[in-house]
N, C-alpha and C positions, 0 to 999 in steps of 0.2 A: 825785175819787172813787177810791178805793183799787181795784184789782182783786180779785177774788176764782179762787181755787183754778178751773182751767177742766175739773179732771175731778170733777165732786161724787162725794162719797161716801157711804153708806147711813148714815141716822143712829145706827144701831147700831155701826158699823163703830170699830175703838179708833183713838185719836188716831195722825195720820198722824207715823212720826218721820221721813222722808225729806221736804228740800222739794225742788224742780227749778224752774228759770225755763227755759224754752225761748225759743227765736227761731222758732219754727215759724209766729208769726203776722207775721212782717217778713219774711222770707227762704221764699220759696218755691221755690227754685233744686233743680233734681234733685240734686245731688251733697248738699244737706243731707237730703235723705227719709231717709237710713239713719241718720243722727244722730235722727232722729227716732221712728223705728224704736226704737232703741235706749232711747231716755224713754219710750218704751211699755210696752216687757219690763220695765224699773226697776217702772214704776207695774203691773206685771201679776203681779210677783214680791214684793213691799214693800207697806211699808204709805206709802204717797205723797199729797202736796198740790204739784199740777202748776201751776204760773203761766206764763199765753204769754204773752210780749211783745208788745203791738199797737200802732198808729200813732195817735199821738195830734194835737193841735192841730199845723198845720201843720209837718206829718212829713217832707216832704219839702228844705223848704228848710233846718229844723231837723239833718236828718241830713248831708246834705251839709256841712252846717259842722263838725259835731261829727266827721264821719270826716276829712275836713282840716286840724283845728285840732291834732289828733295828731301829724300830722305836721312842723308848724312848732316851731322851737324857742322861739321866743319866747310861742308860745302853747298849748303842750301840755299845761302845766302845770294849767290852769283847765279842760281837757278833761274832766277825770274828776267835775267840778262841773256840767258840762252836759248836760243831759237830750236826747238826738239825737231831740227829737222824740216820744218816746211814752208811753204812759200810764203814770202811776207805780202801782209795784207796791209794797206795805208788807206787811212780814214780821214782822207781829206776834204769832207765838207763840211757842215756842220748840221747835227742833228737833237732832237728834244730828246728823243729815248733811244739808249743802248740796251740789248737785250743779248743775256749769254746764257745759254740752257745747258746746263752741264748735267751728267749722272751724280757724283759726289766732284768733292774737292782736288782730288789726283787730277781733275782735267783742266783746274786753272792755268795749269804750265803753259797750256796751250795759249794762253793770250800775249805770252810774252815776243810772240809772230806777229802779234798786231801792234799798228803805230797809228796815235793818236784816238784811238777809242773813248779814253781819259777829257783829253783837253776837245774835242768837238763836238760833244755829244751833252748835251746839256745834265738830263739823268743819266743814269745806269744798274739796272737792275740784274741782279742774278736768281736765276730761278733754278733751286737746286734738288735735283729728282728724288734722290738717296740718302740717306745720312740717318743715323741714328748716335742720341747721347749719349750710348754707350763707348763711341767711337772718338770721343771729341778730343780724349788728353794724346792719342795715337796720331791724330789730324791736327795737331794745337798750331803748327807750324803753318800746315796747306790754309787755315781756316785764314791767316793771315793776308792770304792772298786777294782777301775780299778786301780787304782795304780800299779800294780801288773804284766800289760800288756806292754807290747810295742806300741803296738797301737788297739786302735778299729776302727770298722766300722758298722755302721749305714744303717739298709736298705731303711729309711726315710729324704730324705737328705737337709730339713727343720731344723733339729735340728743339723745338725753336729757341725756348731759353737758354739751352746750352749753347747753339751759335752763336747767338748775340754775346752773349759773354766772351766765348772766345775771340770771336771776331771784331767785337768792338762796332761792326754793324747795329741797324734796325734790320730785327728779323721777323716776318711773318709767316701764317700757315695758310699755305693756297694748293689745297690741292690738287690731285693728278684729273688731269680729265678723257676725253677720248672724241674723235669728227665723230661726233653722234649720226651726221647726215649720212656720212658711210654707214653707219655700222646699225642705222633704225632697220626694222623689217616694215615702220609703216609707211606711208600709209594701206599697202598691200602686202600683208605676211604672205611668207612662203611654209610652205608643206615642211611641219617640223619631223625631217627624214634621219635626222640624228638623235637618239637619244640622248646621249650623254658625250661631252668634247672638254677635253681636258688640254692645256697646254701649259708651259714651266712649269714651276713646281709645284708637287703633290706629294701629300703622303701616300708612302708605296706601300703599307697593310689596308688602307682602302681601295689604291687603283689597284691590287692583286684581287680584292674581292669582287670590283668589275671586272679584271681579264676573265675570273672564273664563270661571270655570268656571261662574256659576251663568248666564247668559248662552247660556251650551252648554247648557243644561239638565241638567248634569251633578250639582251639587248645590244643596238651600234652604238660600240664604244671609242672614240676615235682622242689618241694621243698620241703624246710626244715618243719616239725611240731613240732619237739623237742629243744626247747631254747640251745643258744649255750654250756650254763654252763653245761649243762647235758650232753655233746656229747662227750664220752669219751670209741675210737672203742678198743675192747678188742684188735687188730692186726694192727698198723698202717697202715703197708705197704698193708694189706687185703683193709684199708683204703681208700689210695691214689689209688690204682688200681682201685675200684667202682667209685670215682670223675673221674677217666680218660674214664674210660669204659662209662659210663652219659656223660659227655663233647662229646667224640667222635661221639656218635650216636646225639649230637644234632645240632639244627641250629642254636640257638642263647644262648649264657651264660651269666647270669647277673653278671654286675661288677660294682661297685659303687666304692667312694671313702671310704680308711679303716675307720671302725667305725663312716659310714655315719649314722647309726640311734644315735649317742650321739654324737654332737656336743661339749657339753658343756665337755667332757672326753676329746676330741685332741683340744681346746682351741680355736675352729679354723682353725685349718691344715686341709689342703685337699692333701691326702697323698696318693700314691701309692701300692695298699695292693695286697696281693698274687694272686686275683681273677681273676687279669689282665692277669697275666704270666701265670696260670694253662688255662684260656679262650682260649689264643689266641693260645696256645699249642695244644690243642684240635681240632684247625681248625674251630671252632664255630665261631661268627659274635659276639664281645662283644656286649652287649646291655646295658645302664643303664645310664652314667656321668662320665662323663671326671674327674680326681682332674685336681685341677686348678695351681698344682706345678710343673714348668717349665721341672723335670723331667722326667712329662709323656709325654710332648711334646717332650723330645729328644728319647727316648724310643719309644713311638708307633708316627711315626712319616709320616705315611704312609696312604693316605686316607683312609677314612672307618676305620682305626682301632679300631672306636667304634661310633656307635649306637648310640643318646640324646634317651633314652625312655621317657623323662620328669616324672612329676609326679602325673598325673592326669588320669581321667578314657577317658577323650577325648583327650588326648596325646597318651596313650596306644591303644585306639582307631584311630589315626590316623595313626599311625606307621601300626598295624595291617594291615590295608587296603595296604600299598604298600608292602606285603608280596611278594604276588603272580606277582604283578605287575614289582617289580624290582628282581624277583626274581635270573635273574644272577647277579645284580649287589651283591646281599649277597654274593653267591657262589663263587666270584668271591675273596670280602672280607673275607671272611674264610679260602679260599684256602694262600691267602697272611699273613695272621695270623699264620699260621701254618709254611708254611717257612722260615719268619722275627723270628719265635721263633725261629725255628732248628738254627738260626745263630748267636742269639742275648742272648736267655734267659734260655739256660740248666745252672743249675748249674754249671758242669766245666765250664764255663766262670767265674763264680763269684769264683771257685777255682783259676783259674789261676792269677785274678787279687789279690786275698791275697797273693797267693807267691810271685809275683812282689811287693807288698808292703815291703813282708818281706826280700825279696833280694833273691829270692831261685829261680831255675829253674823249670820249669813244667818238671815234672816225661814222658818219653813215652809213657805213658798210658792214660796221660792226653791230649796228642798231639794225638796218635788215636784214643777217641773219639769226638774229636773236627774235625780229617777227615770226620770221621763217620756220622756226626752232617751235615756237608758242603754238602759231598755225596748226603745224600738225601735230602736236599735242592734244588739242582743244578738239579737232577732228578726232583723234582715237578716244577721249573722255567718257 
């Protein structure tokens, strides 16, 4: 049985030209909720027919082969023939844009469930979360998979070159963004009752020199104690609301560069990862390390837009002490964080530049929450 669209739409409503497959119903892993997040804003701003990917007849031993058989060379080839297990999705109408939001490349397999994506869908764009060129000769094969697309884009813009090469694609850099509408405190902030909120990764000689202050009762220190691979919220969006709801009430958010505790995983890249966009959304004071990739400098380009906490317990300790002391000059920085996002980093911005990629107009819907967006920026100024 064919799936059907998992967000219905009013029968009046005019034919959807955007389709979307999501993983939202196979992967329930934290680090993809803001992927998901972002298929939300698509289908809240466009006119959208949303398809989840779900587990079909024995899903499980069926995946494990299909994400291994990629890997072999002798048998990668018949990968993209085989269904990893879940229920087939058929694309039988015809649509201007395909939209496939994957983490990296390991998740293409999963299209080979879908029929007619290819032949109905006029564009097709890939918008891919993860990747670094360090990783490109390890993926030479998955990166193939794009073949498929019109073009992708990269939200690490480090590796764009190196896609395109591989891939044979046009590759772009667009990147990560966050529903700024959740996650603003304006236009009426709340009581910043957290000091400091930390979540994924961090360096652990500076979060030991917070346990040691909050411990003192010195400052609320609120993180992670469950390893990332386990964090897997039964409700995304239940999800994304608690990180917003924490962000809001705090003073300062930690943001490192992506996958700053393995080094030896991004090769080297000091890359721009979700932490920054969800922080500065919030109105918090980022706190932590700059990446050192020229596109966090065009990005947060605004004094203060982040914090050196270094990474020591007398660096953490030095910072500390100018809390109270510079204390408007935070407030000050938070407040600007929160507006530079409303303008810069909701999602519909990252929508609107894929339809300009793909020659398509922004829907009206997309244009009134981009007023929306400006509005109350313009109110916080």
């Amino acid at each position: 049985m064919r799936a059907m669209p998992s967000n219905p739409r009013r029968p009046d409503a005019p034919p959807a030209r955007v389709c979307i497959v999501s993983l939202r119903g196979i992967n329930k892993h934290a680090a993809w909720c803001s992927n998901y997040e972002f298929e939300d804003v698509i289908a809240g701003v466009d006119d959208v027919d949303l398809y989840t990917l779900e587990p079909g007849t024995a899903y499980a031993p069926r995946h494990w082969l299909a994400r291994r058989m990629v890997w072999k060379p002798g048998l990668r080839r018949l990968s993209t023939s085989v269904n990893p297990g879940l229920k087939k999705v058929v694309i039988d109408r015809d649509y201007d844009l395909f939209v496939f939001v994957c983490m990296n490349p390991s998740d293409l397999i999963y299209l080979s469930a879908v029929q007619g994506w290819q032949e109905r869908c006029k564009k097709r764009v890939c918008f891919m979360v993860e990747f670094y060129a360090g990783w490109t000769r390890e993926y030479a094969y998955h990166l193939t998979l794009l073949k498929g697309f019109d073009f992708v884009t990269q939200s690490f813009s480090s590796c764009v070159a190196a896609v395109a090469s591989a891939s044979g694609r046009p590759c772009h850099a667009v990147p990560l963004g966050v529903d700024t509408l959740r996650y603003t405190p304006l236009p009426d902030p709340l009581a910043r009752s957290i000091d400091v909120y930390s979540m994924g990764r961090r360096i652990e000689s500076a979060h030991e020199a917070l346990l040691a202050h909050a411990r003192r009762r010195d400052l609320f220190y609120i993180y992670d104690t469950i390893p990332g691979l386990n964090i897997t919220p039964r409700d995304y969006v239940q999800h994304r609301e608690l990180v917003a709801n924490f962000g809001k009430r705090a003073r300062f958010f930690i943001a490192y560069p992506a996958k700053v505790d393995t080094a030896e995983e991004t090769r080297g890249a000091s890359e721009v990862g979700a932490r920054f966009f969800e922080g500065a959304a919030t109105g918090a004071v980022l706190l932590g390390q700059a990446p050192t990739v020229q596109a966090f400098q065009d990005d947060f380009h605004w004094q203060d837009a982040i914090v050196d906490l270094g990474s020591t317990a007398e660096s953490v300790d030095a910072f500390l002490s100018t809390v109270q002391r510079d204390a408007d000059r935070y407030a000050a920085a938070g407040r600007r964080n929160a507006i530079e996002a409303l303008r810069r980093f909701d999602w519909a911005y990252r929508w609107k530049e894929l339809l300009r990629l793909a020659g398509i107009a922004p829907h009206p819907k997309l244009l009134a929450r981009e007023q929306r967006l400006n509005e109350l920026a313009a109110r916080a100024a």
